[in-house]
N, CA, C and O atoms as a GROMACS GRO file, in nm:
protein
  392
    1UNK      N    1  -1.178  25.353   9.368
    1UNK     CA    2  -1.131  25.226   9.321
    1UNK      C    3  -1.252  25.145   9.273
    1UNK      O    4  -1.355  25.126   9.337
    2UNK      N    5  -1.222  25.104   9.159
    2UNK     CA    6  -1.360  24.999   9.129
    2UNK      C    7  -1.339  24.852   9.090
    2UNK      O    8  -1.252  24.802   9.017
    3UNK      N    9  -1.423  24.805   9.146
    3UNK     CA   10  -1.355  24.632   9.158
    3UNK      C   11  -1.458  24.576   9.024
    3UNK      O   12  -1.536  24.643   8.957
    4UNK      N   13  -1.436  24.485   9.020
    4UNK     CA   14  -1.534  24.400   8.887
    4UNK      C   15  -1.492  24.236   8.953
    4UNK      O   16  -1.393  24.193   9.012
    5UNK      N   17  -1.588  24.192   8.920
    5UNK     CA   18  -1.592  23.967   8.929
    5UNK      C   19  -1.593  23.941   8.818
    5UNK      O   20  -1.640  24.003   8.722
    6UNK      N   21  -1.525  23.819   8.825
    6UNK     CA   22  -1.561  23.758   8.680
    6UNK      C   23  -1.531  23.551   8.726
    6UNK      O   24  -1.447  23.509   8.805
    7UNK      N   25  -1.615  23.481   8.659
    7UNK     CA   26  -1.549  23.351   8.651
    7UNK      C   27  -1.434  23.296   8.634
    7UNK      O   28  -1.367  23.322   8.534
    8UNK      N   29  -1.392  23.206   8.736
    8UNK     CA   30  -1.271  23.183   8.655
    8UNK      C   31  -1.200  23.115   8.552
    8UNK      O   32  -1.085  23.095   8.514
    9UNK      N   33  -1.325  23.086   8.520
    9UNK     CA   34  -1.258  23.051   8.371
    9UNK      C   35  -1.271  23.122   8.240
    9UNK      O   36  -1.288  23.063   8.133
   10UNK      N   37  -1.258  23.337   8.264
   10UNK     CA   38  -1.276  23.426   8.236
   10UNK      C   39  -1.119  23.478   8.174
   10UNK      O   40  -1.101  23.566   8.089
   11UNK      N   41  -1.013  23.394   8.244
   11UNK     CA   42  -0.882  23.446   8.196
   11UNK      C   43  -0.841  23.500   8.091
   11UNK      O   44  -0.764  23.592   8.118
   12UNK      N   45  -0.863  23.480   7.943
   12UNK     CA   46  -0.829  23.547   7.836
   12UNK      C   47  -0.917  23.689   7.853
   12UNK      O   48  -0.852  23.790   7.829
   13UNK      N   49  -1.030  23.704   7.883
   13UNK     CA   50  -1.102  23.816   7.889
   13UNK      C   51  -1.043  23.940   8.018
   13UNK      O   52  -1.059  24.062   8.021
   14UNK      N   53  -0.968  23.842   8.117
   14UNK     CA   54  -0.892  23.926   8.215
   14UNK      C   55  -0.756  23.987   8.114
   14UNK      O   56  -0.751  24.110   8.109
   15UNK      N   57  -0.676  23.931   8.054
   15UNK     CA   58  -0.558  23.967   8.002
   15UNK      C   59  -0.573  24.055   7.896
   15UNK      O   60  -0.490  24.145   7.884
   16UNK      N   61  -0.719  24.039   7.769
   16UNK     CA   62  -0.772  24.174   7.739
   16UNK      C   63  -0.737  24.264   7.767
   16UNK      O   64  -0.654  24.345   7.725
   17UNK      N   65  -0.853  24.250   7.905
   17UNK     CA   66  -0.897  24.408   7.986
   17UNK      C   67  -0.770  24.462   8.006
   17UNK      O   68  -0.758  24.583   7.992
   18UNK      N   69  -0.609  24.351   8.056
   18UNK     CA   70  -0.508  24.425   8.120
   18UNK      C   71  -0.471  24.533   7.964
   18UNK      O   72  -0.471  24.655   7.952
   19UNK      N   73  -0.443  24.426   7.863
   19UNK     CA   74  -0.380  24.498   7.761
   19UNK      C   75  -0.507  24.620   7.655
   19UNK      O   76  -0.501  24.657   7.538
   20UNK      N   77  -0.582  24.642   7.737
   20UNK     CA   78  -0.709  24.767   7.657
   20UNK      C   79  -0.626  24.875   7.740
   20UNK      O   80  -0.554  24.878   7.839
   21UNK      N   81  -0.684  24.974   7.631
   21UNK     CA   82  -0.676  25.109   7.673
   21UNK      C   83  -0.689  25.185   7.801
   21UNK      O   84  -0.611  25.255   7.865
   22UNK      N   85  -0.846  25.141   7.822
   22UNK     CA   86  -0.876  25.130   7.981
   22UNK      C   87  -0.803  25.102   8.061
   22UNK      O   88  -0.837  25.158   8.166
   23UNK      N   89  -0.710  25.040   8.074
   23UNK     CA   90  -0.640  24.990   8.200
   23UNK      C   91  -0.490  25.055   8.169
   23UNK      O   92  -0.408  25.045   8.260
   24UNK      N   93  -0.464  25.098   8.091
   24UNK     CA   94  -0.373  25.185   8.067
   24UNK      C   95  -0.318  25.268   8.143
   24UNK      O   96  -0.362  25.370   8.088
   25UNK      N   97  -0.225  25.326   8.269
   25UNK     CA   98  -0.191  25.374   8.356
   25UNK      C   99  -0.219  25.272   8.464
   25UNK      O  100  -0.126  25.232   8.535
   26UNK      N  101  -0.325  25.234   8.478
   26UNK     CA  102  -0.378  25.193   8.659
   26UNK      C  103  -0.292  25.016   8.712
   26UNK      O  104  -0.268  24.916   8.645
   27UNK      N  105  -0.272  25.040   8.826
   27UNK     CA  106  -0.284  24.945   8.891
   27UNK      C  107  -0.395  24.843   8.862
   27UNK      O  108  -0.509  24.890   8.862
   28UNK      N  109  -0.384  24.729   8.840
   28UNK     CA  110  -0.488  24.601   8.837
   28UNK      C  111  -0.466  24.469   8.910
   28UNK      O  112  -0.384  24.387   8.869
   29UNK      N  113  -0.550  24.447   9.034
   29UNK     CA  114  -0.559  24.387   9.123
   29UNK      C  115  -0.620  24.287   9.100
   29UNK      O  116  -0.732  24.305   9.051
   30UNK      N  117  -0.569  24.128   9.126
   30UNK     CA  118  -0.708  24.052   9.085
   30UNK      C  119  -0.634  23.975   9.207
   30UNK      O  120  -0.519  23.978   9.251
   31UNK      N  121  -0.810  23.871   9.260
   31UNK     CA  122  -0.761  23.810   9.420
   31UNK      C  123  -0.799  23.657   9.319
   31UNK      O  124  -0.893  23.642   9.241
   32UNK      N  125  -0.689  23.556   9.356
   32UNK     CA  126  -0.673  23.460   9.282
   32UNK      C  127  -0.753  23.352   9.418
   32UNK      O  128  -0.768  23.379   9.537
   33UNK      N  129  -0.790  23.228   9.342
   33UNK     CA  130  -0.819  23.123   9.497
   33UNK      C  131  -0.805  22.977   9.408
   33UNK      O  132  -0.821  22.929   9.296
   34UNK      N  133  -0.765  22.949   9.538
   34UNK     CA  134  -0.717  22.739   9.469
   34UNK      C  135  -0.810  22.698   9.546
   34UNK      O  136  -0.764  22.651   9.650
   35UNK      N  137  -0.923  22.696   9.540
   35UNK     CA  138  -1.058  22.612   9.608
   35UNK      C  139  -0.993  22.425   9.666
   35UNK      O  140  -1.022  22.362   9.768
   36UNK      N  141  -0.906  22.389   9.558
   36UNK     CA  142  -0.913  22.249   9.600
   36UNK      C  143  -0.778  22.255   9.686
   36UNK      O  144  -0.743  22.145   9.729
   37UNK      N  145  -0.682  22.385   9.726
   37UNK     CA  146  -0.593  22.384   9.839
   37UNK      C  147  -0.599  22.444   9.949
   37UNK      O  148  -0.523  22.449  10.046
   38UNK      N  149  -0.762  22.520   9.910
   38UNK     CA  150  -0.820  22.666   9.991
   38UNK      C  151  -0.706  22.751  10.018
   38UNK      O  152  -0.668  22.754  10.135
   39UNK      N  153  -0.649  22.815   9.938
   39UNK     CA  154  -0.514  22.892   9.930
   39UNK      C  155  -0.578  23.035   9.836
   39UNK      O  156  -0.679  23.036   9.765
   40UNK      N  157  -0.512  23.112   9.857
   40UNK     CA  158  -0.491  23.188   9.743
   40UNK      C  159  -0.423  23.342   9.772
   40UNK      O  160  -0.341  23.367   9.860
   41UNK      N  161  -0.479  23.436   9.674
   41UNK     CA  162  -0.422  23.589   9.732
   41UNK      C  163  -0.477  23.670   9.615
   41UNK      O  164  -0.571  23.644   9.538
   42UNK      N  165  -0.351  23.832   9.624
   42UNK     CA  166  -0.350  23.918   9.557
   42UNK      C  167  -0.281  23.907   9.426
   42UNK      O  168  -0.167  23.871   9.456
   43UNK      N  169  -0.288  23.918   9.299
   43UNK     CA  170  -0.192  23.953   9.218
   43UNK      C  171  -0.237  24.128   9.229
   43UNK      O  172  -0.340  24.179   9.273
   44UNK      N  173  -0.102  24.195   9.166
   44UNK     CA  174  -0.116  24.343   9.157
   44UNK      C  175  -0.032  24.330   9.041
   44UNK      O  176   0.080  24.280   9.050
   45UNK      N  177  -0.082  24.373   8.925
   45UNK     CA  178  -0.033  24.430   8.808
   45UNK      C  179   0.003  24.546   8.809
   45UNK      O  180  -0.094  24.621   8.815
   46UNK      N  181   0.136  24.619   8.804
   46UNK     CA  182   0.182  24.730   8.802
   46UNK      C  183   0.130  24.850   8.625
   46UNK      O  184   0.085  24.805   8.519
   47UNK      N  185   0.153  24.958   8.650
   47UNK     CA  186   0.055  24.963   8.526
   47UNK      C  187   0.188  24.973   8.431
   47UNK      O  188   0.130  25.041   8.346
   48UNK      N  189   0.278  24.963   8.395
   48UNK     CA  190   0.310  24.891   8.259
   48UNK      C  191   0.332  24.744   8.224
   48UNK      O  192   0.391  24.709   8.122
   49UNK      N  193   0.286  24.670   8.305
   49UNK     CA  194   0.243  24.523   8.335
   49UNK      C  195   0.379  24.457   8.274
   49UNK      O  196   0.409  24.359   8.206
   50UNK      N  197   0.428  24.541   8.322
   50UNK     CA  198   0.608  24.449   8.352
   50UNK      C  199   0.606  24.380   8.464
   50UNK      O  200   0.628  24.258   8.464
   51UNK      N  201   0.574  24.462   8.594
   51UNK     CA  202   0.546  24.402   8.693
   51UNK      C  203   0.443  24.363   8.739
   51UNK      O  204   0.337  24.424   8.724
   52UNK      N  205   0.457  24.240   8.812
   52UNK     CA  206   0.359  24.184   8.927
   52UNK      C  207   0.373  24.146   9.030
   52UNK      O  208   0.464  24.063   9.039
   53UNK      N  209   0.288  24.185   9.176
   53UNK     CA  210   0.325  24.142   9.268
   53UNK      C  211   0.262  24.044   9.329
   53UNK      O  212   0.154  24.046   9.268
   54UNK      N  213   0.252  23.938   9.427
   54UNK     CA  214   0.167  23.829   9.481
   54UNK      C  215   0.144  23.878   9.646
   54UNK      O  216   0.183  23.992   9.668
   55UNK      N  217   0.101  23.825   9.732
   55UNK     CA  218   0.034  23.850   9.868
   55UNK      C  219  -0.045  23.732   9.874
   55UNK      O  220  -0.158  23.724   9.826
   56UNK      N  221   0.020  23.626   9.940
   56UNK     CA  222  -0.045  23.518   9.959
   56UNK      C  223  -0.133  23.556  10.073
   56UNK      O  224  -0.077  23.564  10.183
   57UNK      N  225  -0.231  23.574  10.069
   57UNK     CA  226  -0.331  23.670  10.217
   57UNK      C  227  -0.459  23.567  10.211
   57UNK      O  228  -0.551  23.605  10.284
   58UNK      N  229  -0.478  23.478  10.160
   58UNK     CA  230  -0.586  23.380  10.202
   58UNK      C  231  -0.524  23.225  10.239
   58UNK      O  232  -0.460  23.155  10.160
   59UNK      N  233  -0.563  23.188  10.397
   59UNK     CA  234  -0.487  23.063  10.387
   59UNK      C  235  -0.299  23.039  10.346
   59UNK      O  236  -0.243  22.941  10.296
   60UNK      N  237  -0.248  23.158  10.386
   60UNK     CA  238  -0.097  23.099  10.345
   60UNK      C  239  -0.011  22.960  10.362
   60UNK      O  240   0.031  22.908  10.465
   61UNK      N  241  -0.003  22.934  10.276
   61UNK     CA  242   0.128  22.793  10.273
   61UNK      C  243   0.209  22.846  10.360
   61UNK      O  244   0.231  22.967  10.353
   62UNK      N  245   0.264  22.772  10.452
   62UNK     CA  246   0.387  22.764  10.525
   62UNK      C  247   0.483  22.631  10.494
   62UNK      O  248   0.457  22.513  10.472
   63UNK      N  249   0.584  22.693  10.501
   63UNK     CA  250   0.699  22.571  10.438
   63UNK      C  251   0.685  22.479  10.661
   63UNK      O  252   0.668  22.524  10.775
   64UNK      N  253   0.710  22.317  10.585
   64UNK     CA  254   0.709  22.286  10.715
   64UNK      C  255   0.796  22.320  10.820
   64UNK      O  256   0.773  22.342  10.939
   65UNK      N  257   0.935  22.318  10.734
   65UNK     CA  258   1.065  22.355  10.867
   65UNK      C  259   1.058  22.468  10.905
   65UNK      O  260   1.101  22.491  11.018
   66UNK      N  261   0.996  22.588  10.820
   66UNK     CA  262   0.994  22.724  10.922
   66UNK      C  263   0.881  22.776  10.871
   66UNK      O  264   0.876  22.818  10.755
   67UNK      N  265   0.755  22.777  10.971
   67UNK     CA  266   0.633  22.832  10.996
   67UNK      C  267   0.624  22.944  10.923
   67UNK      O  268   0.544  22.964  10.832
   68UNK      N  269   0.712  23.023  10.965
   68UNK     CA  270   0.694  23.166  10.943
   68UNK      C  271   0.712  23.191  10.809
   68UNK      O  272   0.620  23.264  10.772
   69UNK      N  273   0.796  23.162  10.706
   69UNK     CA  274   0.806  23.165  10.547
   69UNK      C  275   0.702  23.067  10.486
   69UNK      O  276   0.662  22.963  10.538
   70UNK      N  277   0.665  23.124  10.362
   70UNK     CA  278   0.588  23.100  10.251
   70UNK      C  279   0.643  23.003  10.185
   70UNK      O  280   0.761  23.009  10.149
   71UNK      N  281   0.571  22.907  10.162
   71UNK     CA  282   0.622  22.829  10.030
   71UNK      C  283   0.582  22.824   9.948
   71UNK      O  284   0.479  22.771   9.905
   72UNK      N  285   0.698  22.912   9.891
   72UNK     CA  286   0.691  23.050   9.770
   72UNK      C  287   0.688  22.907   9.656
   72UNK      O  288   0.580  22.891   9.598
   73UNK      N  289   0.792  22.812   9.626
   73UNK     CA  290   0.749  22.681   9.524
   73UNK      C  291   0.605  22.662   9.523
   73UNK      O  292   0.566  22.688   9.410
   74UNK      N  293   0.530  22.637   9.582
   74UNK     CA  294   0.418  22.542   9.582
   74UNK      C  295   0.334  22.690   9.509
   74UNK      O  296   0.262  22.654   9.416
   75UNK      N  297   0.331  22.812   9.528
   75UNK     CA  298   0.278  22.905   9.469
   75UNK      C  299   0.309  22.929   9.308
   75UNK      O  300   0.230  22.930   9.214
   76UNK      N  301   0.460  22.949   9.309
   76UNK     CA  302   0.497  22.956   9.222
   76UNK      C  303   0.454  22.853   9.051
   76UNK      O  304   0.406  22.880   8.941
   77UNK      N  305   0.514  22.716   9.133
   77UNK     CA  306   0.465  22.639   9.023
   77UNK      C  307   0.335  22.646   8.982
   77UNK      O  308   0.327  22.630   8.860
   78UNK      N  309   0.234  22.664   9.033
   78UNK     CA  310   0.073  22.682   9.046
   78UNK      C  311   0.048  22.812   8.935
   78UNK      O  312  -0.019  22.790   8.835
   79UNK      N  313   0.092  22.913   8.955
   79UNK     CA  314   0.126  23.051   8.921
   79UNK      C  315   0.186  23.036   8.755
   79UNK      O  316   0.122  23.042   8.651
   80UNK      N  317   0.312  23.017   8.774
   80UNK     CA  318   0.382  23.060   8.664
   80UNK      C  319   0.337  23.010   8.515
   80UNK      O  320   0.377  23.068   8.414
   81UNK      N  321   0.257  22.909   8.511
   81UNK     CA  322   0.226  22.873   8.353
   81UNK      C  323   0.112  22.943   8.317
   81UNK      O  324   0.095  22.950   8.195
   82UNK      N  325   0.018  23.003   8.395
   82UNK     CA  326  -0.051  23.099   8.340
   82UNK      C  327  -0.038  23.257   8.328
   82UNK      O  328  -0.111  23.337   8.269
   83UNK      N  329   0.104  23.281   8.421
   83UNK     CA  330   0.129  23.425   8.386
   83UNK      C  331   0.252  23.433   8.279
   83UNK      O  332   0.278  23.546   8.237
   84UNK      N  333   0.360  23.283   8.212
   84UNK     CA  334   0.385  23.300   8.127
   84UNK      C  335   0.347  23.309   8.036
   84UNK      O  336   0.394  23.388   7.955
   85UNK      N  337   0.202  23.196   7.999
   85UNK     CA  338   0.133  23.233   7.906
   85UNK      C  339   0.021  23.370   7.888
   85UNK      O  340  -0.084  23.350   7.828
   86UNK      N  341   0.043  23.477   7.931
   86UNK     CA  342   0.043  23.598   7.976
   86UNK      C  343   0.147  23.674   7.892
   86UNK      O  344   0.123  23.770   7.819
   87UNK      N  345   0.267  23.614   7.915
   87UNK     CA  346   0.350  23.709   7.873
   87UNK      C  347   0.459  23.692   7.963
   87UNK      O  348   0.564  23.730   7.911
   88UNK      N  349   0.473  23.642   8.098
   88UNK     CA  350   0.558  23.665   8.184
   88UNK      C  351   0.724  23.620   8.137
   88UNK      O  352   0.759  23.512   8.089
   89UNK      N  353   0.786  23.703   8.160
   89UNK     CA  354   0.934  23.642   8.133
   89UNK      C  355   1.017  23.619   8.238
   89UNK      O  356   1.128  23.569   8.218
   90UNK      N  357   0.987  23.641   8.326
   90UNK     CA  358   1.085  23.612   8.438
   90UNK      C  359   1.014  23.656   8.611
   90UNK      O  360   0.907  23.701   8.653
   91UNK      N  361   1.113  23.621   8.655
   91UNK     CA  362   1.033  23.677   8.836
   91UNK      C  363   1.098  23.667   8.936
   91UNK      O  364   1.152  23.560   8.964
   92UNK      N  365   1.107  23.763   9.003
   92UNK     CA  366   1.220  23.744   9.082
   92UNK      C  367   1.078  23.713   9.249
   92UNK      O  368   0.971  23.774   9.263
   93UNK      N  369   1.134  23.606   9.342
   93UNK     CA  370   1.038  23.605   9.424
   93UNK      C  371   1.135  23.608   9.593
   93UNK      O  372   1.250  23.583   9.629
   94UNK      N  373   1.011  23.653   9.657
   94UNK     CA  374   1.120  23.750   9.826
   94UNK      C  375   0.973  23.730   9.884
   94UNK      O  376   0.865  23.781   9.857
   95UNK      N  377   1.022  23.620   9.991
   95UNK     CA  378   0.913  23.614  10.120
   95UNK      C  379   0.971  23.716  10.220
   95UNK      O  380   1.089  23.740  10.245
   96UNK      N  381   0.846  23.776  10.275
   96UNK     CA  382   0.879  23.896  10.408
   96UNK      C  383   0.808  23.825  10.522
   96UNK      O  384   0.686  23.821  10.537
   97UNK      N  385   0.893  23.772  10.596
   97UNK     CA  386   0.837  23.669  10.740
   97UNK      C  387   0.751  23.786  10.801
   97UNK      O  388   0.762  23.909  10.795
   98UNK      N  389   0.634  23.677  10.880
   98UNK     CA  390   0.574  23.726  10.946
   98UNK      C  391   0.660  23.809  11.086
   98UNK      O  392   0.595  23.871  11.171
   0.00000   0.00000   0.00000
């Protein structure tokens, strides 16, 4: 597996790399971070980059009334205007309680 860094304000050069040749078959992992909510996670690009998956695994949001679920909104909205402008058309989203 080989990892690469980049700045984040590298994004068009990330969506490139997804749509090059190179990345063509593979899985593409990138670990996202909200410094000013100290939040963040996994995206996993499936390799016909139809799909994507999230893993909130740094700092998870918890909704207040139940600890144990994600608050999958507060991600989402954060999320979705840069993976529509990506390309994203839709998303279906499923918290798995701790």
């Amino acid at each position: 597996m080989e990892w690469e860094s980049d700045a984040p304000d590298s994004s068009n050069e990330v969506i490139t790399f997804l749509d090059s040749p190179q990345s063509q078959g593979h899985l593409v992992g990138i670990s996202i971070y909200n410094q000013e909510a100290d939040t963040g996670g996994f995206l996993l690009f499936f390799a016909d980059r139809t799909q994507v998956s999230f893993s909130p695994s740094i700092n998870r949001r918890k909704l207040t009334v139940a600890e144990e679920m994600t608050d999958l909104p507060w991600y989402l909205e954060r999320m979705l205007p840069g993976l529509y402008a990506a390309g994203l058309l839709g998303y279906q989203a499923q918290d798995i309680a701790d």
